[in-house]
C-alpha positions as CSV (number, residue, x, y, z in Angstrom):
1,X,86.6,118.0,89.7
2,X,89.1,115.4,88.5
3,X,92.5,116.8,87.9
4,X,95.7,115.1,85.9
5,X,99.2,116.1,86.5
6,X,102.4,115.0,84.8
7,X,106.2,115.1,85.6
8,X,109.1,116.6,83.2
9,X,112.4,116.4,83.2
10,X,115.2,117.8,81.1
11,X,118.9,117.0,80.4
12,X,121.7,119.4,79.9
13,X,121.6,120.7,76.2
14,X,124.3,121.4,73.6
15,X,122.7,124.4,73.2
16,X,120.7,125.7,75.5
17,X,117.2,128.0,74.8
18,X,117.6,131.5,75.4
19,X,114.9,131.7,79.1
20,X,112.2,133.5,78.7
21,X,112.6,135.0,82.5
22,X,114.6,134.2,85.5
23,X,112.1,131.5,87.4
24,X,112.0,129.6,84.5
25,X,116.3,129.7,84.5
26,X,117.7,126.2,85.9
27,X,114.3,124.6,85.9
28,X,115.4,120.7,85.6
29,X,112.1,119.3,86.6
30,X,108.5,120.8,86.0
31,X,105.0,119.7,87.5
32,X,102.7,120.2,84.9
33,X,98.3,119.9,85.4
34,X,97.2,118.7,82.1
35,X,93.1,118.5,82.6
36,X,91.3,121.0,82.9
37,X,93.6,123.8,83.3
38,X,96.8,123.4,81.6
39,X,100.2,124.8,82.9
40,X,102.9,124.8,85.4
41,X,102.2,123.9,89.0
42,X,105.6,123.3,90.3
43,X,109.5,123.0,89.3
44,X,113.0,122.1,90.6
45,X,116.4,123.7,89.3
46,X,119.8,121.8,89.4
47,X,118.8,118.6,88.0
48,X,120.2,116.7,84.6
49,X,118.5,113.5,84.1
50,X,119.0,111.3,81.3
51,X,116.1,108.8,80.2
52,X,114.2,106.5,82.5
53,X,115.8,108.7,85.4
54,X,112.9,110.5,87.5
55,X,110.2,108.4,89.3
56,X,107.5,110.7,91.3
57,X,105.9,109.6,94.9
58,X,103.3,112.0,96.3
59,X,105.4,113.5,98.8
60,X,109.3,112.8,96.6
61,X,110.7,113.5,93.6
62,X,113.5,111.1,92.6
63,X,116.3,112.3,89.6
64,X,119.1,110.4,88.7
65,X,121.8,112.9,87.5
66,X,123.3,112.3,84.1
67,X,126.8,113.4,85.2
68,X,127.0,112.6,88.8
69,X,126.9,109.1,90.6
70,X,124.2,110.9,92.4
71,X,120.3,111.4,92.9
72,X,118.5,114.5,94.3
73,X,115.6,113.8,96.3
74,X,113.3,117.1,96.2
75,X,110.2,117.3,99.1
76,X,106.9,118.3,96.6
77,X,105.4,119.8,99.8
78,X,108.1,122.0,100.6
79,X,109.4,122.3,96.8
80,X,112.8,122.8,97.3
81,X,115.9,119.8,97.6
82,X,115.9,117.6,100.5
83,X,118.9,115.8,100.0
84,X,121.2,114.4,97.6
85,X,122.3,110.8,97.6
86,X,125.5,109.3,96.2
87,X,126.3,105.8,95.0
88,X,128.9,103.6,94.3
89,X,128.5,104.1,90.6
90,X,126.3,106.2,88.3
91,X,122.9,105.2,88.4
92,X,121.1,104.9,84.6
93,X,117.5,104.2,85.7
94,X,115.0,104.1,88.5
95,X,111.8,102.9,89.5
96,X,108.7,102.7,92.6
97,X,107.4,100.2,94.0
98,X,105.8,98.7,97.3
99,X,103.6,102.0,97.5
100,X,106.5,104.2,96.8
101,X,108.4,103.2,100.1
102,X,111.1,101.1,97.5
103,X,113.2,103.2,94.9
104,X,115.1,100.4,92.7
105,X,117.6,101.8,90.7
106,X,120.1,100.4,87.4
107,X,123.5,101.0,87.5
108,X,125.9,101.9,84.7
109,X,128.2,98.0,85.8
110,X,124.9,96.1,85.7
111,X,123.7,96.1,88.9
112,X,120.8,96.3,90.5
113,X,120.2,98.6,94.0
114,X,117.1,98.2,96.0
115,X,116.8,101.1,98.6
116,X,114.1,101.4,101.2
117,X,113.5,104.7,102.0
118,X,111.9,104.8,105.3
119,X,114.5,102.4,106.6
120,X,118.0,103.0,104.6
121,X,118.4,99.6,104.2
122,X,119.9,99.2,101.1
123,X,120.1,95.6,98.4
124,X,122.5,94.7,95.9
125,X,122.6,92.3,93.2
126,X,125.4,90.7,91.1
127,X,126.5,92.3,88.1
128,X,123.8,90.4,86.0
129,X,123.9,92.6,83.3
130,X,127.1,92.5,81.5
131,X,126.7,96.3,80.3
132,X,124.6,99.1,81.9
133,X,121.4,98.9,83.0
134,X,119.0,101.0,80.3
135,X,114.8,100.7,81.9
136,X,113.4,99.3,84.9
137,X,109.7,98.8,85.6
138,X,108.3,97.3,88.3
139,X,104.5,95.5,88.0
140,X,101.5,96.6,89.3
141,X,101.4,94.1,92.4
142,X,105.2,94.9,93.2
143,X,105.8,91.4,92.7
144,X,108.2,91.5,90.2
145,X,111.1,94.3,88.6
146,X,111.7,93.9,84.9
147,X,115.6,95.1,84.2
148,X,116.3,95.9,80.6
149,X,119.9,96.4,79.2
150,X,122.2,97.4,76.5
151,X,123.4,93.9,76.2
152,X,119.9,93.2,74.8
153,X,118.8,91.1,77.8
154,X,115.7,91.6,80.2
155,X,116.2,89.7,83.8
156,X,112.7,89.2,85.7
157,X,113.4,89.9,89.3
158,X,111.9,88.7,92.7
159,X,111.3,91.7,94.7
160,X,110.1,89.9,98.0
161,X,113.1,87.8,97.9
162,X,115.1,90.9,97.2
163,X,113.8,92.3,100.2
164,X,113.4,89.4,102.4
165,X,116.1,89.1,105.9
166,X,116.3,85.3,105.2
167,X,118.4,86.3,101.9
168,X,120.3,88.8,103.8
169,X,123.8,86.2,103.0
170,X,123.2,86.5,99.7
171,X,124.3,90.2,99.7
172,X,125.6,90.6,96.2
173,X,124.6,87.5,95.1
174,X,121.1,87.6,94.3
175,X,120.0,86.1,90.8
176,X,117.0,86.2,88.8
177,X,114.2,84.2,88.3
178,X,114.6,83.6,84.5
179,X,116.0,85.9,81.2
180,X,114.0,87.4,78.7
181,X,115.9,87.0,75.5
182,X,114.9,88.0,71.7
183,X,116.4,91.1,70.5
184,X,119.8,91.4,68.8
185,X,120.6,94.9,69.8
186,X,120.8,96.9,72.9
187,X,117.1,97.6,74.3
188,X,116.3,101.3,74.8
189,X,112.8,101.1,76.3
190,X,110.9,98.6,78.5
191,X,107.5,99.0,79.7
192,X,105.2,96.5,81.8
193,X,101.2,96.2,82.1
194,X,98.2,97.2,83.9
195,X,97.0,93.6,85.4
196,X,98.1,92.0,88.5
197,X,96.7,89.0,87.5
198,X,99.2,85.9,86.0
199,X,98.5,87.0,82.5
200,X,100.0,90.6,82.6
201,X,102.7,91.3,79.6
202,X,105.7,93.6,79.0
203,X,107.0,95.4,75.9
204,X,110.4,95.8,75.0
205,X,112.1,97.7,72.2
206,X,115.3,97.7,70.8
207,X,118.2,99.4,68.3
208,X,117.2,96.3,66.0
209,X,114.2,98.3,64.8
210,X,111.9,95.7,66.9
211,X,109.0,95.4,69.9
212,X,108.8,92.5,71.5
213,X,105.6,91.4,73.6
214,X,106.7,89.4,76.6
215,X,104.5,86.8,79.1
216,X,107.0,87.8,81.6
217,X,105.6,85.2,84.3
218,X,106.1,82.2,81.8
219,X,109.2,83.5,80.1
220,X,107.6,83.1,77.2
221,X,107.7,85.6,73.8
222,X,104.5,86.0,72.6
223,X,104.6,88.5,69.8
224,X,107.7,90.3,67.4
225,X,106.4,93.3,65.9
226,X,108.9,94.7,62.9
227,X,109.4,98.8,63.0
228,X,110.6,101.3,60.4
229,X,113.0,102.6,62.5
230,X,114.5,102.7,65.8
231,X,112.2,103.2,68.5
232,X,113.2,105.3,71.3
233,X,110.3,105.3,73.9
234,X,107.1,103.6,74.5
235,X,104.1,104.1,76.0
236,X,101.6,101.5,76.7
237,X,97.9,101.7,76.9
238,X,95.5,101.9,79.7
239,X,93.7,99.0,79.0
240,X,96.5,97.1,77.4
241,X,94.7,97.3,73.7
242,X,98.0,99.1,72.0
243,X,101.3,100.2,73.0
244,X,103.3,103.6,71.0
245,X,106.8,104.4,70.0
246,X,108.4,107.4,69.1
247,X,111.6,107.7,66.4
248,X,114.2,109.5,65.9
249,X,112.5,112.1,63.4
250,X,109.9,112.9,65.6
251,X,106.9,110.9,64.8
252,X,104.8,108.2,66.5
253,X,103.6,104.8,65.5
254,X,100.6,103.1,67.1
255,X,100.7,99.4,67.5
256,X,97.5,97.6,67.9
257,X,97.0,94.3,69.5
258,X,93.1,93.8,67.5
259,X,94.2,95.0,64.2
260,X,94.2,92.9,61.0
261,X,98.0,92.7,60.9
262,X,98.2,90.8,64.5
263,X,95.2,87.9,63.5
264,X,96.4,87.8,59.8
265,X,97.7,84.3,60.3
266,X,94.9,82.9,61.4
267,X,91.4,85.6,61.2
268,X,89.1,83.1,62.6
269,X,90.6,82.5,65.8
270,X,88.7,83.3,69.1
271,X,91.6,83.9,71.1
272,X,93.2,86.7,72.0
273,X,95.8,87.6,68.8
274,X,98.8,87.9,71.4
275,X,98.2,84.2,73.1
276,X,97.2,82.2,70.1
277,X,100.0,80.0,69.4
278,X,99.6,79.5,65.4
279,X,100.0,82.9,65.4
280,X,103.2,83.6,68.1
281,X,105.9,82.8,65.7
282,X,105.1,85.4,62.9
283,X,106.2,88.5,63.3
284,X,104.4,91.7,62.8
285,X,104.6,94.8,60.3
286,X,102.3,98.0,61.3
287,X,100.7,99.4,58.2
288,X,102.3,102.8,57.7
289,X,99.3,105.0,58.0
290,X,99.4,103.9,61.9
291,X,102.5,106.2,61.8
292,X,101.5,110.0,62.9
293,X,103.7,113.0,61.8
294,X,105.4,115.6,64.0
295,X,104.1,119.6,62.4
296,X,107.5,120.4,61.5
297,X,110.9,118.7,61.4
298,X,113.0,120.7,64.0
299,X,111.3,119.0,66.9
300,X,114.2,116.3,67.0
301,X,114.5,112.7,68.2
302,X,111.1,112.4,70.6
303,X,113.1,111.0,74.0
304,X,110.1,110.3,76.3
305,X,106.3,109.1,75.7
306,X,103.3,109.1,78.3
307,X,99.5,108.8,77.7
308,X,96.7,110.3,79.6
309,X,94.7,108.5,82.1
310,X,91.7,107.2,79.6
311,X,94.0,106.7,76.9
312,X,93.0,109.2,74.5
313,X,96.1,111.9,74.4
314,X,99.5,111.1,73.7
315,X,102.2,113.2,74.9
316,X,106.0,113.1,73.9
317,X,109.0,115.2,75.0
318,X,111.7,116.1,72.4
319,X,114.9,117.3,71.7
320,X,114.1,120.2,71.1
321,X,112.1,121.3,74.3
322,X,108.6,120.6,73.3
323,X,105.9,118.7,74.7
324,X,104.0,117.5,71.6
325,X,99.9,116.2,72.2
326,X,98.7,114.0,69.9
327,X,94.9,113.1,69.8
328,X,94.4,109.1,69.6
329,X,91.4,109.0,68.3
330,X,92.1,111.4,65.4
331,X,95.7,109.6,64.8
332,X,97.6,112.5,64.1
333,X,99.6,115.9,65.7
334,X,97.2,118.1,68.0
335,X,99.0,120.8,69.6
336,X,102.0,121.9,71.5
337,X,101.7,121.8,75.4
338,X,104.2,124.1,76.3
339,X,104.2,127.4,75.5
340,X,107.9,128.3,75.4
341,X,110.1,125.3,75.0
342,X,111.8,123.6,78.1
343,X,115.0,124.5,78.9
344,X,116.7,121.0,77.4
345,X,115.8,117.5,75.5
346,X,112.3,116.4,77.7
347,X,113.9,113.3,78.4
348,X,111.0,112.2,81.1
349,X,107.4,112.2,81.1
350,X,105.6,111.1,84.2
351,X,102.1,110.4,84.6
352,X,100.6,111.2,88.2
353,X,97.9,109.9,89.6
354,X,94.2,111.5,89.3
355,X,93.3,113.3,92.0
356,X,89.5,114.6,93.2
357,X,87.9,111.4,93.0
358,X,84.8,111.6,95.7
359,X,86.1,108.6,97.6
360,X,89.5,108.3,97.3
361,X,91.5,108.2,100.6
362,X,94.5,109.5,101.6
363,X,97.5,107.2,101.5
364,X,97.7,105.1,105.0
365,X,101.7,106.0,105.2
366,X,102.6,109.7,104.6
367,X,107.0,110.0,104.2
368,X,107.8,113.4,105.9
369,X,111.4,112.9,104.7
370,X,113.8,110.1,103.3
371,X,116.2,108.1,104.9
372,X,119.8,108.2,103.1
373,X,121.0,104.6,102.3
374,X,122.6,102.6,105.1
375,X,125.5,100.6,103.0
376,X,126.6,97.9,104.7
377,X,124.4,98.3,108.4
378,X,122.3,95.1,107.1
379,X,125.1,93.1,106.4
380,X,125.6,90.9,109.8
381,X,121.8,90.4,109.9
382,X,120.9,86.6,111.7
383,X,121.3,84.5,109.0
384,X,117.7,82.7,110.2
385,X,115.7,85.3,108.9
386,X,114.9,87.5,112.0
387,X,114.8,91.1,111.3
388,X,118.0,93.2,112.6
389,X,117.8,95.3,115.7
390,X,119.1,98.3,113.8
391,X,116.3,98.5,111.9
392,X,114.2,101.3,112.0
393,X,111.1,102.9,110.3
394,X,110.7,106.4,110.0
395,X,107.2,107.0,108.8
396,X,104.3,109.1,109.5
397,X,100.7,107.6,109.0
398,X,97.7,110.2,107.8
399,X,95.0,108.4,109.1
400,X,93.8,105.9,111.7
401,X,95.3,102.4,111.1
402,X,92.8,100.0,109.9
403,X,91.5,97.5,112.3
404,X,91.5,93.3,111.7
405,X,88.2,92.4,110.9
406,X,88.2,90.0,113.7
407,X,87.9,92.2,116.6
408,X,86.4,95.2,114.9
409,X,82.5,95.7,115.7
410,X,82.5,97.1,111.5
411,X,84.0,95.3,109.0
412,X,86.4,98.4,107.5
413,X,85.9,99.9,104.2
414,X,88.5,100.6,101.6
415,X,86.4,103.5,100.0
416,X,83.4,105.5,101.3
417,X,80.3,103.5,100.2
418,X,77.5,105.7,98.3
419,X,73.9,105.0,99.5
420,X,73.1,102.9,96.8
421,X,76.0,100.4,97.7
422,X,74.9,101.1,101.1
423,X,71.0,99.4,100.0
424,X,72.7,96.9,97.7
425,X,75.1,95.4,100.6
426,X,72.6,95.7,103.1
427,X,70.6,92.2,104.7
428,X,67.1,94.1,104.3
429,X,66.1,97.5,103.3
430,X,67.8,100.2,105.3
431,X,66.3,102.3,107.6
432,X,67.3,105.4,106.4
433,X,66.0,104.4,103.2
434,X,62.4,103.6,104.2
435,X,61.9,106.9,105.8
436,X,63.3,108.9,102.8
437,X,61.1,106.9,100.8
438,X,58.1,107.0,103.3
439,X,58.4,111.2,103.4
440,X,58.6,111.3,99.6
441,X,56.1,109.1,98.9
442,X,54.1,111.4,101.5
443,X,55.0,114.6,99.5
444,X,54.1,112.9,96.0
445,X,50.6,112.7,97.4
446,X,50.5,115.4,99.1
447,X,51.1,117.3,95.6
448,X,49.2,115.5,93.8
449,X,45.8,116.9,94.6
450,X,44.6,119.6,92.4
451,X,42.3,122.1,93.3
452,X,39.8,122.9,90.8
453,X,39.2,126.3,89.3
454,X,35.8,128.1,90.2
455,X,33.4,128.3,87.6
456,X,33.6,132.3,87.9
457,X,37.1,132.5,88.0
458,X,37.0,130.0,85.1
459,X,34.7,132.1,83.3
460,X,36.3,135.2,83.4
461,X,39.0,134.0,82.2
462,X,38.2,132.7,79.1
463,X,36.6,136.2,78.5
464,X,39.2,138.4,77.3
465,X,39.4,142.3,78.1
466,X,39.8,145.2,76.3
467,X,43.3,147.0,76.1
468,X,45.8,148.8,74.7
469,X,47.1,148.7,71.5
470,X,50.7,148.8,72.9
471,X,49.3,146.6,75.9
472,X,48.0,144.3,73.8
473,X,50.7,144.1,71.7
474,X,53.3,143.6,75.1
475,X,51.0,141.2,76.7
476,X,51.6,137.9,77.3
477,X,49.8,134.2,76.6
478,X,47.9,133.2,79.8
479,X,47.3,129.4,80.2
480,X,44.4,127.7,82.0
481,X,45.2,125.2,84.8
482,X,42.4,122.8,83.0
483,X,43.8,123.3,79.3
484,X,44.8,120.1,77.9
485,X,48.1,122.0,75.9
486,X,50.6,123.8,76.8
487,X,52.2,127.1,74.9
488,X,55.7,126.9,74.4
489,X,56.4,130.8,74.9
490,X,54.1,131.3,77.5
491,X,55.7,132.9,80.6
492,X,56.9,130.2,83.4
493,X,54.4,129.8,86.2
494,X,54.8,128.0,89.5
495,X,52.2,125.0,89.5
496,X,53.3,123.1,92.4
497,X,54.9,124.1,95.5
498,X,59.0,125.3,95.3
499,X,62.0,123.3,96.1
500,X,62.5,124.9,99.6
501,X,59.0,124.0,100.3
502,X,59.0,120.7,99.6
503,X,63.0,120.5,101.7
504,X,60.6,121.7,104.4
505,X,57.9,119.4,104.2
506,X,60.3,116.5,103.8
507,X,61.9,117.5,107.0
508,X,58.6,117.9,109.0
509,X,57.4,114.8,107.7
510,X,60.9,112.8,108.0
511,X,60.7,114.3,111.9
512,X,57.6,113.2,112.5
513,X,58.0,109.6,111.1
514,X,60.8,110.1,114.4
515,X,58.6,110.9,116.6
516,X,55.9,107.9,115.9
517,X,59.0,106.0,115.5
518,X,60.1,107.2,119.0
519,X,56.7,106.8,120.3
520,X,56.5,102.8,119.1
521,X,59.9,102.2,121.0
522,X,58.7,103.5,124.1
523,X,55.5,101.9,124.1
524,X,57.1,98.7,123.2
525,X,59.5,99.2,126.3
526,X,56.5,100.2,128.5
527,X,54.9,96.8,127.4
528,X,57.5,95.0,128.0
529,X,58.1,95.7,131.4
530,X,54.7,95.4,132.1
531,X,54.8,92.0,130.7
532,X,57.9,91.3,133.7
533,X,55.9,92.7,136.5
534,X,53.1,90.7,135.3
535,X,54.9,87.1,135.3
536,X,56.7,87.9,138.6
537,X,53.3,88.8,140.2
538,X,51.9,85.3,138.8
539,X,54.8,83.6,140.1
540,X,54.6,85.2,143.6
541,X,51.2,84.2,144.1
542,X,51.8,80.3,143.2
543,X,54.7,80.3,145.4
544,X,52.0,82.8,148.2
545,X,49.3,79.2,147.7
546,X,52.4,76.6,147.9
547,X,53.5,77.7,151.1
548,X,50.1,77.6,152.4
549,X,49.1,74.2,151.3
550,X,52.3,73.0,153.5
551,X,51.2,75.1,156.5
552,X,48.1,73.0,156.9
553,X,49.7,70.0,155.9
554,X,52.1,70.5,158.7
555,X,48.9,71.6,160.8
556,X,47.1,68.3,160.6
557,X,50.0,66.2,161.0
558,X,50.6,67.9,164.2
559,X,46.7,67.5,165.9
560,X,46.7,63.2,164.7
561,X,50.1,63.4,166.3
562,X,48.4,64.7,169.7
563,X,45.4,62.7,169.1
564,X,47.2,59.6,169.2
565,X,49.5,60.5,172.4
566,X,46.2,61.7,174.5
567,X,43.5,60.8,172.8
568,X,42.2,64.2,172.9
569,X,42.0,65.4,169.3
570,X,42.4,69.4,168.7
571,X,40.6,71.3,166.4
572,X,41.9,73.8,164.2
573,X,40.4,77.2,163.5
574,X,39.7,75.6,159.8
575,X,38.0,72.9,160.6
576,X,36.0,74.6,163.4
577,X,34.6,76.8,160.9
């Protein structure tokens, strides 16, 4: 059964809710399971994260705290705080990448830190930002970080050359590859998409009541879309078909990428409405009814958006505490998640990934615990690239490591392959295939013979008998085996033999298909080596005549030889005969 779990995180409160008992007192980070069953799997106290602050591996939690120049680590497995983690200045965002080994964090200067946490080893930019660093995503083939900022600026980032020991001089230093620039205002939410091909886009929103659409590879600003109001979150879709924002009343806007209001410029096009250029440079105004209203107005500014894994519910934390759902399809408010409100603004929700898929596989690197940042141990790395001698891994894998297809007698598989990938991949028809087949094939005709009824036995029961008034009434339709109908309330009667009797027969008949299987192998084995002693007899006697035919050669020679000294000619045994 597949299961869906979200993250959510609260910041301190002016106010805060009176708790309902004392687990729930403290609580700074919950682990909610969404589908099927709904409620609260986990939790963490002591933790005050502001937006964009909490990323979630499968064995980590990550929270920047609001007040601190600090982030607690908590282990999920062990649920309780692992460590906490200062920095030079106050972190304002964080973000995964690499498979959750990398944690990049924004600072309040500007910066940029890049942490590995199964090393320590620890990257720093230059203050590129000239004011704090607001969102950070990183793309799906952890090629590239996205840094948003309030000085309304969005640097694209290299993470391999972030990371890479032939940089290591450039501590500090680091730039990036090119500048997203459009909005006037400082931008409050930033959020990337689901492709890892070349084409994959960003959105950005800002204070200047706007949403930008961004071809973050090409630096190039594809679509402005025009909002009502600030936007304060977005969530992006799935399938990369709409993205939502959430205001400062509560409510939530859809924006969709295939509506009227995106091809309005030009309705006949064929391409797709955000890469047409005769359409790039007009900017776009969602009709209002895409706008979807809280139930009541004490919910407060809505902080932090996330949707579901198929896209169809919409979740958004508020100021008030509440988790709102919102069905997608519907377009409007469906319930509350939370029973009780949280105990401050939800100022992070975090999707997690599906689990119970039938051939998923464990992550190949499992992280038992972090390892604290190393500031400064990196520094004197070789300047021709060579990786440090101080640098270690601490890791622990969960499974066998995968072996190069080159000296592997399999070629490995990513995912446990189903039977009928099994018979699409294979050269010819699979063995295991043909026998199932073979036995049920065997069973089908085994079944299919039907044994007619005997004229008496036919007979009498056409002829009904007497009963009971009460009998009669009570009893039940009888069918005939050789009735061409069938009565729909007539009691359920076994035709045909039942499932554990045809399990049975399949297994006899798969066992013997074995056994003549077995059989064949053995007589081909016997035949063969028959066939050797055969040839190696054949080739004994031809050598056997050979050596014979040079024995009387040698014979013959030998007598004319003698004949010719003494002129008395021997006979041989042969030739006397």
């Amino acid at each position: 059964m597949l299961k869906e779990h979200f993250a959510a995180s609260v910041s301190a409160a002016a106010v805060a809710p009176k708790a309902t008992s004392n687990s729930v007192k403290d609580v700074g980070i919950s682990i909610f399971e969404s589908q099927p069953h709904s409620g609260q799997r986990a939790s963490f106290k002591k933790s005050n994260t502001a937006p964009n602050c909490l990323a979630v591996s499968p064995s980590h939690v990550f929270a920047a705290q609001a007040d601190k120049a600090v982030v607690n680590v908590y282990n999920r497995e062990k649920g309780n705080q692992e460590a906490t983690v200062p920095f030079q200045e106050r972190i304002t965002c964080l973000a995964l990448a690499c498979e959750d080994s990398v944690l990049v964090l924004g600072s309040q200067t500007g910066r940029i830190f890049v942490w590995e946490t199964h090393t320590g080893r620890v990257v720093i930019t230059s203050q590129a930002h000239l004011q704090q660093v607001t969102a950070l995503v990183v793309d799906p083939t952890s090629n590239f970080v996205l840094s948003a900022s309030a000085d309304a600026s969005i640097h694209v980032w290299s993470l391999p050359a972030l990371l890479s020991f032939s940089n290591a001089a450039l501590q500090g230093q680091h730039s990036p590859l090119h500048t997203l620039s459009g909005h006037r205002a400082a931008i409050t939410s930033l959020v990337v998409g689901h492709s890892a091909g070349f084409c994959n886009i960003a959105v950005s929103a800002s204070a200047d009541q706007s949403c930008i659409v961004w071809d973050y590879h090409e630096n190039q600003l594809l679509r402005t879309v025009l909002l009502p109001a600030v936007p304060r979150c977005l969530a992006l879709d799935p399938a990369d078909r709409a993205f939502y924002t959430a205001y400062d009343d509560g409510s939530v806007q859809m924006v969709d990428f295939y509506s009227d209001a995106f091809s309005a410029a030009n309705p006949d096009s064929v391409q797709h409405p955000l890469y047409d250029p005769a359409q790039a440079a007009m900017p776009v105004q969602p009709p209002p009814q895409t706008r979807w209203t809280p139930p009541s107005a004490d919910q407060g500014v809505a902080l932090s958006a996330m949707l579901s894994y198929d896209g169809s519910t919409l979740m958004t934390g508020h100021n008030n505490g509440n988790v709102l759902v919102w069905d997608v399809p519907l377009g409007r408010y469906s319930s509350t998640f939370t029973a009780a409100p949280m105990m401050g603004p939800v100022t992070n929700l975090v999707s997690l990934p599906v689990q119970g898929f039938p051939d998923a596989r464990p992550a190949l690197i499992n992280q038992v615990t972090i390892v604290k940042p190393k500031h400064a141990a990196f520094d004197k790395a070789d300047l021709d690239g060579a990786v440090p001698g101080n640098y270690n891994l601490s890791m622990q894998f969960s499974r066998q490591l995968p072996m190069p297809h080159i000296s592997a007698s399999k070629k490995p598989s990513a995912t446990i392959e189903s039977g009928f990938l099994t018979a699409l991949t294979h050269p010819v028809f699979p063995e295991s295939l043909l026998a199932d087949s073979l036995a049920e094939l065997a069973n089908w005709n085994g079944s299919a013979k039907v044994q007619p009824a005997a004229p008496a036995a036919a007979a009498a029961a056409a002829v009904p008998t007497p009963a009971a008034p009460a009998e009669a009434s009570a009893a039940q339709p009888q069918v005939s085996d050789t009735a061409d109908f069938m009565s729909l309330n007539a009691p359920e009667t076994s035709t045909g033999p039942s499932v554990e009797q045809q399990n049975e027969a399949l297994r006899a008949e798969l066992a013997a298909l074995k056994r003549v299987q077995r059989a064949s192998l053995i007589q081909m084995e016997a035949l063969r080596k028959e066939k050797v002693e055969l040839l190696a007899k054949i080739r004994q006697d031809i050598d056997d005549d050979m050596e014979d035919e040079v024995n009387e050669d040698e014979k013959s020679e030998r007598a004319w030889g003698r004949l010719a000294s003494t002129g008395e000619y021997v006979e041989s045994d042969e030739e006397s005969e």
